[in-house]
C-alpha positions in Angstrom: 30.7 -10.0 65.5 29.7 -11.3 68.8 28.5 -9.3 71.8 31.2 -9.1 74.8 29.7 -7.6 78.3 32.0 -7.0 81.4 31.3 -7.8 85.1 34.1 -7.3 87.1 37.2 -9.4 85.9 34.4 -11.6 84.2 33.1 -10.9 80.3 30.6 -12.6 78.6 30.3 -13.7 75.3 27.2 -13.5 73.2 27.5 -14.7 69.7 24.7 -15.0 66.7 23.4 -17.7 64.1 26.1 -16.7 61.2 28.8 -16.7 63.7 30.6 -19.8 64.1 32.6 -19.2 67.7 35.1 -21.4 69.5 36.5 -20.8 73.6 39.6 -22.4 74.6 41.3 -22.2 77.6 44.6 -24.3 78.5 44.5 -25.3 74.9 41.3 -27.1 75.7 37.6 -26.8 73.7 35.1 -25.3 76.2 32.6 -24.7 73.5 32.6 -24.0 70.0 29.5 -23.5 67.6 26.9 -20.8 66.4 24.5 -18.7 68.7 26.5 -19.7 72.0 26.8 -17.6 75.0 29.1 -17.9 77.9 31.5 -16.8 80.7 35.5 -16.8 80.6 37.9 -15.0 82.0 40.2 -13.2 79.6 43.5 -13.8 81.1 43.2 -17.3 80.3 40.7 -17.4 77.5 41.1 -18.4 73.6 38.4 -16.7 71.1 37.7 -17.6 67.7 35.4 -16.1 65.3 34.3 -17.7 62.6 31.5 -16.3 59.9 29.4 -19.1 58.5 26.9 -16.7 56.3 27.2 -16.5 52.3 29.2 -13.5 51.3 29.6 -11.6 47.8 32.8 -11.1 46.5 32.5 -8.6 43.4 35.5 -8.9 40.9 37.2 -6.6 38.3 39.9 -8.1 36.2 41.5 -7.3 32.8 42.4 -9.8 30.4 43.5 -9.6 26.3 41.5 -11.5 23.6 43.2 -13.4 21.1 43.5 -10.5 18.7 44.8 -8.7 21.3 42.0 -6.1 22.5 42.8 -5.0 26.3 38.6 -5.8 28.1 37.6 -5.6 31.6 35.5 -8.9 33.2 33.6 -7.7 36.2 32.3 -11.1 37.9 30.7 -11.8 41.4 32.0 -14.4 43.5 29.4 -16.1 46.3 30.9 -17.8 49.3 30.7 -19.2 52.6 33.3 -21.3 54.9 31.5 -24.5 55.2 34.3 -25.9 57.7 34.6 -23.0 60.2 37.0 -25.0 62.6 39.0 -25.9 59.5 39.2 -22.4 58.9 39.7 -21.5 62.2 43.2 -23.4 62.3 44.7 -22.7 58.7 43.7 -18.6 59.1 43.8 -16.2 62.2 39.8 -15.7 63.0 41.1 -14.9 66.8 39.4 -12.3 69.0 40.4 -10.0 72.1 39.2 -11.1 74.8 39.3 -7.9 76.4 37.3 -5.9 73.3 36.1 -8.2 71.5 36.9 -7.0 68.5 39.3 -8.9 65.2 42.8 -9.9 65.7 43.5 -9.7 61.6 41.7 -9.7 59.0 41.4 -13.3 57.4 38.7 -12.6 55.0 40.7 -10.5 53.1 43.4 -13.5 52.4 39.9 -15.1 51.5 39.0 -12.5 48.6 42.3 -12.9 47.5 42.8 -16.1 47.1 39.4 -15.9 45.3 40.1 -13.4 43.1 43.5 -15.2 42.2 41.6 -18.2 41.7 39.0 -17.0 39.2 41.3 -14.6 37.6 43.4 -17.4 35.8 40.5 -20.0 33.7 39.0 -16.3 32.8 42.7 -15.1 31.4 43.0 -18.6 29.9 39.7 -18.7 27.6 39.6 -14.9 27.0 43.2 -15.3 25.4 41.9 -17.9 23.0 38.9 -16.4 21.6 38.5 -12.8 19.4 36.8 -10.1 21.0 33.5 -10.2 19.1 32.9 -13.5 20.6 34.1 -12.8 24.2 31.8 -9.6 24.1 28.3 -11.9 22.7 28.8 -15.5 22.9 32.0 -16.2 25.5 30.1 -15.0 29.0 28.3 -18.0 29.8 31.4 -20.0 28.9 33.6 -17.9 30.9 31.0 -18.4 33.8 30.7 -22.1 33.6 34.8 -22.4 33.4 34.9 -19.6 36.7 32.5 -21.9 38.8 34.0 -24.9 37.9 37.3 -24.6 38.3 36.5 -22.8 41.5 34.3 -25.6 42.7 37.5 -27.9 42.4 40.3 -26.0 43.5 41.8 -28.1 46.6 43.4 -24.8 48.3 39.7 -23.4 49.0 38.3 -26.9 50.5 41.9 -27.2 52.6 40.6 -23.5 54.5 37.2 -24.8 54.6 35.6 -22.4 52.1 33.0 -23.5 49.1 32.3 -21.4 46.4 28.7 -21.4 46.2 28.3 -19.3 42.9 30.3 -17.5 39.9 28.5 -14.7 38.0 30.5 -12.9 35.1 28.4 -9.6 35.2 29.9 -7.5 32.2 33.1 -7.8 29.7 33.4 -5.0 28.4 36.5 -3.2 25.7 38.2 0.0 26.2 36.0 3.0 26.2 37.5 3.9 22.0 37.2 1.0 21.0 33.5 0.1 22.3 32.1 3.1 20.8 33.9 1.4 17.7 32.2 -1.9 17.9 28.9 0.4 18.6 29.3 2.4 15.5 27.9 0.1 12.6 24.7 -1.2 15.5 24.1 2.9 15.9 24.6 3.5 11.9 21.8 0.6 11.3 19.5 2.4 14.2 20.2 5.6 12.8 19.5 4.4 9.0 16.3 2.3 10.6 15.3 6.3 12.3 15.9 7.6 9.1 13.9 5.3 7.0 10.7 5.7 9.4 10.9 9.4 9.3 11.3 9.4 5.6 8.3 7.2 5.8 6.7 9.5 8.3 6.9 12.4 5.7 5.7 10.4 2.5 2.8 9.9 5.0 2.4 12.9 5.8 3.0 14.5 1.8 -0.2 12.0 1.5 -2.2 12.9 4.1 -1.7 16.4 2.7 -2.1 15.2 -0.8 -5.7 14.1 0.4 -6.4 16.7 2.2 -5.7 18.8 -1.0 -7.8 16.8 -2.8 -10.0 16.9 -0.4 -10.3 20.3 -0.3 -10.7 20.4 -3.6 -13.3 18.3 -3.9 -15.0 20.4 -1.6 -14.6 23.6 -3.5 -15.9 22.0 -6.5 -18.7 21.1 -4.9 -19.6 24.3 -3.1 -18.8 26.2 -7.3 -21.8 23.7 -8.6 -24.3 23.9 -5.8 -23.5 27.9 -6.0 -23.7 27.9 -10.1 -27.3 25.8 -9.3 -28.2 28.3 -6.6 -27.6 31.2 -9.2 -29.9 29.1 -12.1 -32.5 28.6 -9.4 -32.1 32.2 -8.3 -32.0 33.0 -12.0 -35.2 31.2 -12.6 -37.0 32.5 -9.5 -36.3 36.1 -10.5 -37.4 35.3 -14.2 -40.7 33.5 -12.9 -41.1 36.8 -10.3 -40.7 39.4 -13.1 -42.9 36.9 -15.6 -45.8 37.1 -12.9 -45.3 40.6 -12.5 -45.6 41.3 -16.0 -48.5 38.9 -16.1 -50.3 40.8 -13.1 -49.3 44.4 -14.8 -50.7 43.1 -18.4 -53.9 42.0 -16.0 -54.1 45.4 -14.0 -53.5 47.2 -17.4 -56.3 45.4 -19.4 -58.3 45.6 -16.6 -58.1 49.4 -16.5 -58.1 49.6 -20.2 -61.6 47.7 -20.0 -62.3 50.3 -17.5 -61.5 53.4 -19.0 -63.1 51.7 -22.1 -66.4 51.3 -19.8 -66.3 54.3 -18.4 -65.8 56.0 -22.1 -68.5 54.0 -23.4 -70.7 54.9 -20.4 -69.5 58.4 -20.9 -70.2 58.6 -24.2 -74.0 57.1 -24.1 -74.7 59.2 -21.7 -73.1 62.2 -24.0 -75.0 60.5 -26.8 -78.1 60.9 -24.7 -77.9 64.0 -23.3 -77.1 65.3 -27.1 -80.4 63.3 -28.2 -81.7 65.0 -25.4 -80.8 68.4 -26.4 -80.8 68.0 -30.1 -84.8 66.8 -28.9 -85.0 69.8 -27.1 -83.4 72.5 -29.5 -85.6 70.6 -32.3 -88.9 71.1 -29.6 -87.5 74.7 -29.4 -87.2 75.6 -32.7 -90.3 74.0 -33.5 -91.6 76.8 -31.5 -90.0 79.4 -32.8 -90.9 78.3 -36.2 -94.6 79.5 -35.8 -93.5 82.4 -34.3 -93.6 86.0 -35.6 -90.2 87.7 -36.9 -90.8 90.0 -34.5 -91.2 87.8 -31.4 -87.9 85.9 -32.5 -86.3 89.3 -33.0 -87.2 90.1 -29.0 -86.0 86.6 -28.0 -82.6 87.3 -29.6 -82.1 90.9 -28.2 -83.3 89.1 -24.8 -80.7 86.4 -25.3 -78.2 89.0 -26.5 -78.9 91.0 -23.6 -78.2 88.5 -21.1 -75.1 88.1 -22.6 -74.0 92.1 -22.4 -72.2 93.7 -19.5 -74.0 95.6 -17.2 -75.3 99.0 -18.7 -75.4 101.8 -16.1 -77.1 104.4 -17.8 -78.7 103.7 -21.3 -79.5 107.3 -23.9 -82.6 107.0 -25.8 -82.3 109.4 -28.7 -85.2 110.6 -30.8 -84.0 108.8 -33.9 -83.5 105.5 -32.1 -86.9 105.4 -30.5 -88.7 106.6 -34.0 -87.3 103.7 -36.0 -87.9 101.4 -32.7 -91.5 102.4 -32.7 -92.0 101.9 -36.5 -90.4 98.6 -36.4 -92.9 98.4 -33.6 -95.4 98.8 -35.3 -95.2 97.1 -38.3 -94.9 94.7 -36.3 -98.2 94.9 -34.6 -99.5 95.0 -38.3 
């Protein structure tokens, strides 16, 4: 909408580039055309406003298929009036002069007649063909049929409008019978889910069927390098306790040679010292052979003597001296 300023009994128009705006006074142009600007008086002034920018119409429409399934087309409608002073005459774009503000509301008649317009080829095609098709295969030909017969409809060209594009956005069944259609789709995506985590689980009974084996493996091989640890340990303690015996045999021989050296020593030097003695005796009774009875007689009572206890007080009787003194002295004879 244009911008209207007062001065006085003066106002002053100031419009844009999409707005198409014509000033009459006493049923005479003054100026018409986008981005103008001017003065008027209001008592005796005629405005028009006319948009000239591309506008969306969005659409919502329901239509039967041929097997008689109630669906919803939603659809989008670009336009534009290409002939604003055509439109202008055939529609009330008029303005206050005093507020500037809409007399009516012509775009309105605009959507409507649009809506009208593309309704009917959309009703037409959907009504020949079976759901299944207008739901996949039907949209671009509902599309094409929309623009085209929009493109050529006389009453839009006699109010200056041109349809500048037709988009059919979604067609879509009531809300039972789409989850319906959806049901064998969501059966096949739930078989396909259901055939990858069956998968998933073979793989993973596998991966725990090797891991098993694995593991198995494993333990196998720990059992035979700890049955060879316990030969080798076997063999180690054999070989210890064979040297052992082997140094015991050697410590015991060599003791037995010992104590057989030392009882050899032993017994030459009891040999000698029994030579010796046996010597000696022999040297000592070689003396007492040329001795008298007598003498060996005093010898023994010496030897016996020194083998008595100790004699504190000895009695000499008269018999015992007599005989002692005639043994005395045969002796001496």
């Amino acid at each position: 909408m244009a911008d209207t300023t007062r001065l006085l009994f003066l106002r002053h128009l100031r419009g844009t580039p999409t707005i198409w705006v014509r000033f009459q006074q006493r049923g005479r142009t003054r100026s018409e055309g986008t981005g103008r600007s001017f003065w008027y008086r209001p008592l005796t002034a005629v405005l028009s406003e006319v948009p000239v920018d591309d506008r969306e119409l969005p659409l919502m429409f329901h239509a039967r298929t041929a097997d008689f399934a109630d669906v919803t087309v939603q659809a989008t409608v670009t336009y534009r009036i290409a002939d604003p002073a055509l439109a202008a005459t055939r529609l009330d774009f008029s303005v206050d002069p005093y507020r500037g503000q809409a007399r009516a509301r012509p775009l309105d008649q605009i959507a409507t007649l649009l809506t009208e317009l593309a309704q009917q080829p959309a009703l037409d095609l959907l009504a020949r063909v079976p759901l299944a098709d207008a739901l996949t295969t039907t949209i671009t030909e509902i599309r094409e049929t929309v623009a085209a017969a929009l493109a050529a409809e006389a009453r839009l060209s006699d109010v200056g409008v041109e349809v500048v594009s037709a988009r059919v956005v979604a067609i879509r069944p009531e809300p039972e019978l789409e989850r319906s259609l959806q049901t064998p789709t969501r059966e096949a995506v739930q078989q396909d889910a259901d055939k990858a985590t069956y998968a998933r689980r073979a793989q993973a009974v596998e991966q725990e069927r090797a891991i098993a084996e694995n593991e198995l493996q494993n333990k196998i091989e720990l059992a035979r390098r700890e049955q060879q640890l316990v030969e080798q340990k076997g063999a180690n303690d054999r070989r210890k306790a064979e040297l052992a015996a082997a140094a015991d045999l050697a410590a015991a021989q060599g003791t037995a040679e010992k104590a057989r050296t030392l009882a050899a020593a032993q017994a030459d030097r009891v040999r000698g010292v029994g030579s010796a003695e046996a010597d000696a005796e022999a040297a000592r009774m070689a003396v007492y052979r040329d001795l008298p009875v007598a003498v060996l007689q005093a010898l023994a009572l010496r030897e016996i003597a020194g083998h008595l206890p100790e004699i504190g007080q000895l009695t000499i009787t008269p018999d015992l001296l007599t005989g002692a003194l005639a043994r005395l002295a045969d002796g001496d004879r």
